[in-house]
C-alpha positions, 0 to 999 in steps of 0.5 A: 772570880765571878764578882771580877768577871761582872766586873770587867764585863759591865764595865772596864771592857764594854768601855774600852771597846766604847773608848778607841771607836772610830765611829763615836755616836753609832758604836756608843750607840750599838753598844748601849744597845748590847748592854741593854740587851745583854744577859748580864744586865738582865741578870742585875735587874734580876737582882734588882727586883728581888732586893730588899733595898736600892741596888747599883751595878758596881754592887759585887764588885770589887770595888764596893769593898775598897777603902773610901780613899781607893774608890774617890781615887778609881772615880778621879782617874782614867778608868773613873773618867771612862765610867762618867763618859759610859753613864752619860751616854748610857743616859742619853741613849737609854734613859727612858728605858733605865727609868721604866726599870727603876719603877719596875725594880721599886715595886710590883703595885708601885705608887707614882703619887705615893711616891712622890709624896715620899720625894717631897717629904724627904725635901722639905725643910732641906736647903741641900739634899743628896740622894746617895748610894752609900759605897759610890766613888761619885757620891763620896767625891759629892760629899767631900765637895760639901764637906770642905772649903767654902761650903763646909757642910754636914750632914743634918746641919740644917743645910745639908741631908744627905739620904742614903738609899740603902739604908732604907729597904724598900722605901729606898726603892721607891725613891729612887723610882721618884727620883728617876720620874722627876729628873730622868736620871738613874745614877747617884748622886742625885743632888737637889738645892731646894726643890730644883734637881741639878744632877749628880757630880759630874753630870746632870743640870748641870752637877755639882762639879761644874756649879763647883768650877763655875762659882755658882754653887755657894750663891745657889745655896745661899739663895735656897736658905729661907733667910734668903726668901725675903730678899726677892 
């Protein structure tokens, strides 16, 4: 019941309430100030600071424990739609603050230079990386986007290195405390081609889904490959 009552309360009903407002920008507004200040965010950055590793607000949900098939399906639907809306408000109204509790959540002597050595590390010799929360609907619906026709790519294939953050303890945390100070995003997917960060998979620089849509993700890959250099 408490895993459903986070739940409901970080989400499903803060959008809802979000969602019939006559008055968008002052009540996405207010209510982003609400959920900034409430007990319950400050609970989870609680949680955050304490872990071992990257934590994210779907974690002790309901959802983290669903099948893979049931989380794209949550992330393609109304309910996912209102959570894509919620997060890009969030971003736009609150992304400073977000980023300034990613570094406070990575590390009480957190190193900006180290870190970013970590970022540039993890880039290098990678045409396509993605920053991923293991049990997130976007970046599964990410990793089937690369997965399948055209682009069909995999994981270390030379191509693609897809970077789970959990898996990494606490370097994962720092990561993605670069991440957030590089691109002023705090979500997963981050997805980067080359060295140019170009958001997540519905929002960002512009995301992976509207390059997808507009045609433009398989020439920006193809441009990044280092057979691809010689030609400009």
């Amino acid at each position: 019941m408490g895993q459903l009552w986070r739940f409901l309360f970080t989400v499903i009903i803060p959008l809802g309430l979000f969602n019939v407002s006559t008055d968008a920008w002052s009540a996405e507004k207010a209510l982003l100030d609400w959920f900034k200040n409430s007990d319950i965010v400050s609970k989870l950055h609680e949680e955050h600071v304490a872990s071992e590793s990257v934590r994210h607000m779907f974690k002790g949900t309901p959802l983290v424990s669903a099948p893979d098939d049931a989380k794209m399906k949550f992330a393609e639907g109304p309910f996912g739609s209102m959570v894509a809306q919620f997060m890009a408000s969030e971003q736009e109204v609150l992304g400073d603050w977000k980023v300034d509790k990613i570094v406070e959540a990575a590390n009480a002597n957190f190193d900006t230079e180290e870190a970013n050595n970590l970022l540039e590390k993890e880039l290098t010799g990678n045409v396509v990386t993605m920053f991923s929360f293991v049990d997130c609907p976007w970046c599964l619906l990410g990793k089937r986007l690369l997965s399948g026709e055209p682009y069909c790519l995999a994981d270390g294939d030379g191509v693609l290195e897809i970077v789970e953050l959990e898996e990494l303890g606490p370097k994962g945390k720092a990561l993605r405390a670069a991440i957030a100070l590089e691109t002023r995003r705090t979500s997963m997917p981050a997805v980067f081609i080359g060295r140019k960060a170009i958001g997540g998979y519905t929002d960002g620089m512009p995301g992976l889904m509207k390059l997808h849509e507009d045609g433009a993700l398989m020439e920006m890959i193809d441009l990044a490959k280092p057979s691809s250099n010689s030609m400009f």
